[in-house]
N, C-alpha and C positions, 0 to 999 in steps of 0.2 A: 527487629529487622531494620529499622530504620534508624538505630541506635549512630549508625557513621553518619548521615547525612546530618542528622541534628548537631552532632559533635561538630560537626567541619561546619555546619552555617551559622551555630554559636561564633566557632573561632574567627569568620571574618567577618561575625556582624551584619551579616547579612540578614538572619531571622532572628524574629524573637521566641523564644520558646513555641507558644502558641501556635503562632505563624508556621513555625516548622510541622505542628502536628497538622494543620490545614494543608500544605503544600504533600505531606506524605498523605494524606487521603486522597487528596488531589490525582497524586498517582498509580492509587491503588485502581479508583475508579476509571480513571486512563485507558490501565492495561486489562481491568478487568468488561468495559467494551471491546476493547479491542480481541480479545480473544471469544467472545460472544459475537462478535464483528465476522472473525474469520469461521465461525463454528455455523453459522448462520447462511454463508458462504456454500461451505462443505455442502450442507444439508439440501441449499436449494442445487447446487448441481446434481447429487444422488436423487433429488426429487426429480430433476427433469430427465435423467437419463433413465429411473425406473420407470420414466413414463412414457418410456417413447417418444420423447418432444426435443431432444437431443439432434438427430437427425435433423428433421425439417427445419429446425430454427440453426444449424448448420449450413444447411444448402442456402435457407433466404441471406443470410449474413455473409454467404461467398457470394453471392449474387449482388449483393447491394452493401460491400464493403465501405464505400464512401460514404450512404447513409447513415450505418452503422457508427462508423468512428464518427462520423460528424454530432449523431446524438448520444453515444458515450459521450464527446467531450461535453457539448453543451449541459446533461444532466450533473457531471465532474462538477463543472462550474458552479451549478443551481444546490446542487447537498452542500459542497464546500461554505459557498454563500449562507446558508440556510442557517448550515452549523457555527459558523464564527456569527455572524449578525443577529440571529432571531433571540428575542427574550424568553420566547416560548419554550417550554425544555420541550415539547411537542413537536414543537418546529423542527429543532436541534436533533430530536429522535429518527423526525422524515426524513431529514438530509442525510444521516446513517445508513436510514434504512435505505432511500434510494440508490446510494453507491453503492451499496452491497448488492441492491438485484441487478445493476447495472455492469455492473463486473463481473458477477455471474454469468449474462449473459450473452459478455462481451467475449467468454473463456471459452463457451461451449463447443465453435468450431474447434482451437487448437485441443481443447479435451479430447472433442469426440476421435479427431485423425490420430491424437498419441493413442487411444485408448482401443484403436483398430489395428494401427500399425507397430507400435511398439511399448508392449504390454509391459507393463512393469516403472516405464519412465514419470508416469505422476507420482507415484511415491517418491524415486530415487529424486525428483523435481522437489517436492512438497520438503524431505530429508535438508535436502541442499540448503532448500530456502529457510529453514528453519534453523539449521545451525548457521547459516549467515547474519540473521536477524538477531538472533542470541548471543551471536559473538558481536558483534557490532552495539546492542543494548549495553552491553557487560563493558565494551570500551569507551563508551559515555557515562555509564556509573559510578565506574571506577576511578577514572578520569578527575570525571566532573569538569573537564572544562568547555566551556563554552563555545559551540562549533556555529554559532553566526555566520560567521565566513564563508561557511559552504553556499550560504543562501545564495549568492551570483551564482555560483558552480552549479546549482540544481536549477533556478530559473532560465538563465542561457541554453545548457544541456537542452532541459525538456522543449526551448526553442527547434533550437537545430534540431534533436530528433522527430519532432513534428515535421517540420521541413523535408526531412529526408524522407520522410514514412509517405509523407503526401505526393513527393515525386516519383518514390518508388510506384505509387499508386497511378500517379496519372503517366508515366513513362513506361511502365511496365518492364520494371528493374528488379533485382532480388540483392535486400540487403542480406549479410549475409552472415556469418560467425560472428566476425570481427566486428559489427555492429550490434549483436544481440548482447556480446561479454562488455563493449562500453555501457548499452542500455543495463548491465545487471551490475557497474561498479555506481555507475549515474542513481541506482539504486539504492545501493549501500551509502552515498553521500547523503541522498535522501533522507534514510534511516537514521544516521548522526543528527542530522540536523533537527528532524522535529523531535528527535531524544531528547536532543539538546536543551530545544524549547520549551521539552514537558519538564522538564527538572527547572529549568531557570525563568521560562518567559511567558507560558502561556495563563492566563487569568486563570484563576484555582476556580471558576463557574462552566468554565469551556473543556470540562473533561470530554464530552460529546465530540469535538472540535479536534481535540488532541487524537484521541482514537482513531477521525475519521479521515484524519492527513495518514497517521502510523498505519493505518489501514491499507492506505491508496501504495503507499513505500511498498509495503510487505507484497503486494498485489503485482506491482509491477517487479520486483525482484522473479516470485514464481515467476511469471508471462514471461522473460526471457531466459531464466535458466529451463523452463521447459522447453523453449525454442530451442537452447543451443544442444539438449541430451539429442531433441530429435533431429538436429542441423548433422547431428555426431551417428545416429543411424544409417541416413541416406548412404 
């Protein structure tokens, strides 16, 4: 399976045999978090809506939206940190795990109103987003080049769309299509870049790390292309 990647890091010397079987475990365990990442996801949203806790943590999250984003971002911050810095693979574990219930439970309002009002849009959502990711994976692979670059492109972005999310919030503005399809390209840069990273840059110890950035990419990708199915209902 990994029979190109060793061939092409022979040819420029970049690994040495060895070296190339470490960097492809590296990324087996990668992506085999990360899709444990997003399966773990699924489950806790079917767990909270089997539970009837979908609703009320709905209504408090429309209520107290500020608080809400304000401790998504800060937990963001606290697993990311966790994950690239702690020695602990324990550590590294909890920062996973906290982005994941965090994001969970950051979903559940837009979940629950697609899930009332137009039936069918999380799948065609979840579809979307998956063969975006897929293709986007496959043109880093394929590739192999080095998409560093993007790193300003996706720090700035996620600048300015904080900015704009927060004014919409305290102005009471609606951003609107045309903001949700940059949030889902801002997305797709995302996705190259930590691709990028996991094939050339990230320490072959920080598979935890790698997953839990690819994680956050893939997350925000869905959150706006379910925005724009349902921006396309109204």
């Amino acid at each position: 399976m990994y029979e190109g990647y060793g061939n092409h890091a022979r040819a420029i010397g970049g690994y040495a045999p060895s070296a190339v079987d470490r960097r492809a475990t590296f990324i087996v365990r990668t992506y085999n978090h990360l899709f444990l990442a997003i399966v773990a996801f699924a489950l806790l949203e079917v767990g909270l809506f089997k539970a009837g806790l979908a609703e009320p943590i709905a209504l408090v999250l429309g209520r107290n939206w500020w608080l809400a984003l304000g401790g998504f971002v800060l937990i963001s911050w606290l697993a990311s940190r966790w994950a690239h810095t702690a020695r602990s693979r324990t550590t590294q574990y909890a920062g996973l795990a906290a982005m994941v219930v965090a994001e969970a439970i950051l979903f559940v309002p837009l979940l629950y109103i697609a899930n009332r009002v137009a039936e069918g849009t999380i799948h065609s959502a979840a579809l979307v987003t998956f063969v975006g990711f897929g293709s986007l994976t496959a043109i880093a692979f394929v590739t192999r080049r080095d998409f560093s670059f993007l790193r300003g492109v996706v720090m700035w972005g996620g600048i300015v769309a904080l900015l704009l999310i927060g004014g919409a919030l305290l102005f009471q503005f609606e951003l609107g299509v045309f903001f949700s399809v940059a949030m889902v390209a801002l997305a797709g840069a995302s996705i190259l870049y930590e691709t990028s990273n996991v094939l050339h840059h990230f320490p072959e110890d920080r598979y935890v790390a790698a997953a839990l950035q690819l994680f956050a990419s893939v997350a925000l990708m869905f959150w706006y292309v379910l925005r724009i199915f349902l921006t396309s209902r109204d």
